[in-house]
Steps between C-alpha positions, in 0.01 A plus 500: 500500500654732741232825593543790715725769611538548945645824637725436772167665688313234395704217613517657806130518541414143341739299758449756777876573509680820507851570404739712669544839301821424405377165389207653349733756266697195378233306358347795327859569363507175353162455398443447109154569434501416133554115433457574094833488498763264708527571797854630614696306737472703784106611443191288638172484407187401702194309366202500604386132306645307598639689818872467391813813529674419212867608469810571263675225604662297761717688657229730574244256615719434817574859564120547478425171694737608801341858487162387521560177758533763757093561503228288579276492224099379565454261178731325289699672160790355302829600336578460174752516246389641171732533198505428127 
């Protein structure tokens, strides 16, 4: 059971991180806040139970991975692939 919907705010203020504004304006871009349907391939989703940013697919997990590698995050969250 996946719960949950974080803001790119949130994130920022769970795992005391904040993105660059250009950074920031790319993740709300590609945000998909509704996870009733698939999510596209180039959308992510973050959960809040389990703590898990769920994408679109693999392609988009590394661009997302790469992006976000550049911060220190306090705390640990994963990456996921979700697809049908």
């Amino acid at each position: 059971m996946l719960l949950g919907n974080l803001s790119v705010e949130q994130i920022e203020k769970e795992y005391g991180v904040e993105f660059s504004t250009e950074d920031k304006e790319w993740l709300k871009t590609h945000r998909q806040t509704n996870v009733s349907i698939p999510l596209e391939k180039d959308k992510w989703h973050c959960f809040d139970i389990p703590r898990v940013i769920a994408t679109g697919s693999e392609e988009f997990r590394d661009e997302l991975y790469h992006m976000l590698s550049k911060y220190d995050f306090k705390g640990k969250i994963m990456i996921a692939i979700m697809n049908d």
